[in-house]
C-alpha positions in Angstrom: -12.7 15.8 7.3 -14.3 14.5 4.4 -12.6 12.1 1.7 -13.3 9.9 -1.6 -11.2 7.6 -2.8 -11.0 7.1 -6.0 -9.6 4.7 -9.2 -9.8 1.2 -9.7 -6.0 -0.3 -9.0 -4.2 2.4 -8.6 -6.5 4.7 -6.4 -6.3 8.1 -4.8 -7.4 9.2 -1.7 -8.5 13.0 -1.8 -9.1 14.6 1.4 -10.8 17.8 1.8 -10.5 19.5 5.1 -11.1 22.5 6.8 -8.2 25.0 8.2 -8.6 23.5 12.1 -7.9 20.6 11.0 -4.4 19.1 10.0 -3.5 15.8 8.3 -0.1 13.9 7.7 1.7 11.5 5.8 4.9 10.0 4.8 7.2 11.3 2.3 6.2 11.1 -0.9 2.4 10.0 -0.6 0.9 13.1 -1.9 0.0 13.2 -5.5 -1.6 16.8 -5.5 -2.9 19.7 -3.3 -5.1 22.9 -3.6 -3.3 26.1 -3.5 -4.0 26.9 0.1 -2.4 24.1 1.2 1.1 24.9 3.0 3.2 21.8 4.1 6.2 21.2 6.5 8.5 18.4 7.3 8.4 17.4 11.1 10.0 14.4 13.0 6.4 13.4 14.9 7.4 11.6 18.2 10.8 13.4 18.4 14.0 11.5 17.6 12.6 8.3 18.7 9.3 8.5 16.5 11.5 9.2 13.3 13.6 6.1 13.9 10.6 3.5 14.9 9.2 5.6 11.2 12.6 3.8 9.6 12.2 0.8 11.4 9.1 0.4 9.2 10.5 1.2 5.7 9.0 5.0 6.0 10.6 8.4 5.8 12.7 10.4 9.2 9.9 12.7 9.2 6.1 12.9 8.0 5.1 15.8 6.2 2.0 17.7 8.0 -0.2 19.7 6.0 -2.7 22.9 6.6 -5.3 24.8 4.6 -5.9 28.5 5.3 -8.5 31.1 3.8 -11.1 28.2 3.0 -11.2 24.8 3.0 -8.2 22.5 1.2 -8.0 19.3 -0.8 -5.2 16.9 -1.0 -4.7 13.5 -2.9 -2.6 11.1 -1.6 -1.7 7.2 -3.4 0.5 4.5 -2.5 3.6 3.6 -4.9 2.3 0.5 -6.1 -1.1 -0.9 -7.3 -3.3 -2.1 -5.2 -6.2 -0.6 -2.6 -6.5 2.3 -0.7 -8.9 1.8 2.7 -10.3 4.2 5.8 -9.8 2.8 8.8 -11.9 4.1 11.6 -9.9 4.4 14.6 -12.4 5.6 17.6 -10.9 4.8 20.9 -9.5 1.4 19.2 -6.5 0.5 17.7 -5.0 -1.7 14.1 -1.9 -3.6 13.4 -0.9 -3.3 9.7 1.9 -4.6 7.4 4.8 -2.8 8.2 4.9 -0.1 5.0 1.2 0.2 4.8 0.3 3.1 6.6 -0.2 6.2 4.1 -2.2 9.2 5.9 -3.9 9.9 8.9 -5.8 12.8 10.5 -3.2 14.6 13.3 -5.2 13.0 16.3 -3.8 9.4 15.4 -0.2 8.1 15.9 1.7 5.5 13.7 3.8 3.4 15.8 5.7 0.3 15.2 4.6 -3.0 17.0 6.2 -6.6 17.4 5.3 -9.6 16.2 4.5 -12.1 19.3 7.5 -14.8 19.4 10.7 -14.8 17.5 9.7 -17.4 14.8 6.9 -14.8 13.3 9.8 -13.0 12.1 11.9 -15.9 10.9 9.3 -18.1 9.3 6.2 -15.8 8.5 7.9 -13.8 5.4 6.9 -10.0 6.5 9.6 -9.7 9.2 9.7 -8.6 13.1 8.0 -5.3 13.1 4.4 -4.3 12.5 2.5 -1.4 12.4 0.5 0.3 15.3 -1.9 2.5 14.3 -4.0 4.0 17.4 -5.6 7.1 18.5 -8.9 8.9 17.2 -9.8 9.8 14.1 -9.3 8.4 10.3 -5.9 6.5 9.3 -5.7 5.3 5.5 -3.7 2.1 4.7 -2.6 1.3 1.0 -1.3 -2.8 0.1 -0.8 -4.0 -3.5 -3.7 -6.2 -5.0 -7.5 -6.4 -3.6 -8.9 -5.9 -0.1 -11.1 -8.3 1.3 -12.8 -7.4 4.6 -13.8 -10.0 7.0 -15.1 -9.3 10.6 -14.0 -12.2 12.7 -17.2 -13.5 15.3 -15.5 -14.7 18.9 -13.3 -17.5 18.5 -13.7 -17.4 14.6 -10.4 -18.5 13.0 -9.1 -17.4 9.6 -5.3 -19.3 8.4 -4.0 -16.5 5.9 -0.8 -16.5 3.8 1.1 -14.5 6.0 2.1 -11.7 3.5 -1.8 -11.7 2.7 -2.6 -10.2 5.5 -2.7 -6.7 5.7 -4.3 -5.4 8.7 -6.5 -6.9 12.2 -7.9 -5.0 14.9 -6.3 -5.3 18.1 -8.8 -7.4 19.3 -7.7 -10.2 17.1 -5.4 -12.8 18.1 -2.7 -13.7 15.8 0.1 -16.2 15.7 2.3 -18.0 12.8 1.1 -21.6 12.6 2.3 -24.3 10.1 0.0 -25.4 7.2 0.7 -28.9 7.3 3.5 -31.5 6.3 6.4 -30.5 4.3 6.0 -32.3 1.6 3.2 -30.0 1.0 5.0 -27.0 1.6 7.6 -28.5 -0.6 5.3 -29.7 -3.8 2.2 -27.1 -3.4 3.6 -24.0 -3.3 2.0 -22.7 -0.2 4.2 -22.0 2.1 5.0 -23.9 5.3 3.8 -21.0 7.9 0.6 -19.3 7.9 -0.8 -16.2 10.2 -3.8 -17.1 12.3 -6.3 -14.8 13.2 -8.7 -15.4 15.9 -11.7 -13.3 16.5 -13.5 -11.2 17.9 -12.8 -8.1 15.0 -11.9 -7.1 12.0 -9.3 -8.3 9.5 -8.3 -7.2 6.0 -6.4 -9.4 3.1 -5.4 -8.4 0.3 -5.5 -10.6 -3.3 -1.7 -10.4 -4.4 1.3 -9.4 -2.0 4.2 -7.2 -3.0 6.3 -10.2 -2.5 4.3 -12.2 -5.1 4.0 -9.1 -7.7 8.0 -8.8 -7.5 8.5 -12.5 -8.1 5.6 -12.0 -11.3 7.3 -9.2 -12.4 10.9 -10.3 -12.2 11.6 -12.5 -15.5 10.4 -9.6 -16.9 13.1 -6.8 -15.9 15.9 -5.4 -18.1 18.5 -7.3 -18.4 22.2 -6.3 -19.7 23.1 -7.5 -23.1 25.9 -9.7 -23.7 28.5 -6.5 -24.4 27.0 -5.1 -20.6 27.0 -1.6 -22.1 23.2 -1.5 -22.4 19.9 -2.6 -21.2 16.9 -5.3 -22.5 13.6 -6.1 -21.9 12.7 -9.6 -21.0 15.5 -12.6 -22.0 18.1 -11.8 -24.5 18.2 -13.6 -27.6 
């Protein structure tokens, strides 16, 4: 399999890939696809599989797709903007943000993992359930904003905004700490709880989270008018 990716913000992964070979995604993620190229709905994992899938804020089934009489191309992009990025699987194995995962070659599995102790989920801001992406092969991940990659030396620590952080190898240690007092929490706009990450391996943040684009974007939605029988942009007059 062979693969560019494409576009600045709002970027496009276009795989090109032979007919042995067979890719899949979740609903909705392709954006465009060669001729040759049939597709079909299946529940991966059986009934189980399609439910962990909801769990995550993904579709019942993934769509699987195959080229025949040559080789195929498919694009594939996330439903916001942000970063698209290849993770290289091997023999290893990722935890990503829950609605992160957007393709993967047929030889790796998405599957959901949970966070560590109870308060992750209460205090961290991205909920109980991660990602588990393992297997061999190529997996891509899409999260709104920039990526910034940082590969973690043993017992290297990194304190992240916990909705920063997209993805960390399974070799990474991670656990929701506090940032400090709460007068800081309160007055500085930080946050109280952060996600540490504690080497050996890889992690991946991104610049702006989806929670922080809908907050931006939010005084900014339509709003009805006064009468309620239509629809405004931005604060009525």
């Amino acid at each position: 399999m062979r693969y560019t990716i494409t576009g600045d913000n709002l970027q496009l992964v276009n795989i090109e890939f032979s007919p042995e070979e067979s890719i899949y995604s979740h609903g909705g993620a392709m954006a465009y696809m060669t001729g040759n190229i049939s597709m079909d709905a299946k529940m991966r994992g059986g009934l189980g599989g399609g439910l962990k899938r909801m769990m995550t804020g993904k579709s019942f089934f993934t769509v699987s797709y195959k080229a025949s009489g040559g080789e195929g191309i498919a694009g594939f992009g996330g439903n916001l903007p942000g970063k698209i990025m290849a993770l290289d699987i091997g023999d290893g194995e990722w935890l990503c943000q829950r609605e992160s995962f957007l393709v993967a070659e047929d030889s790796v599995d998405m599957d959901i993992a949970f966070q560590k102790k109870l308060r992750s989920a209460f205090f961290g801001g991205e909920g109980y359930i991660l990602q588990r992406i393992h297997g061999e092969g190529t997996a891509f991940i899409h999260a709104a904003g920039d990526f910034t990659v940082v590969e973690l030396k043993e017992g290297q620590q990194y304190k992240v905004s916990t909705s920063h952080a997209v993805a960390w190898e399974k070799s990474v240690d991670y656990s929701i700490s506090t940032t400090g007092s709460l007068k800081s929490a309160l007055f500085a706009g930080e946050g109280l709880f952060v996600t540490t990450l504690t080497g050996p391996g890889k992690i991946v943040i991104q610049s702006l989270s989806l929670q922080d684009l809908a907050y931006a974007l939010h005084p900014h939605m339509p709003k009805p008018r006064r009468s309620g029988s239509s629809f405004s942009l931005g604060s009525s007059k």
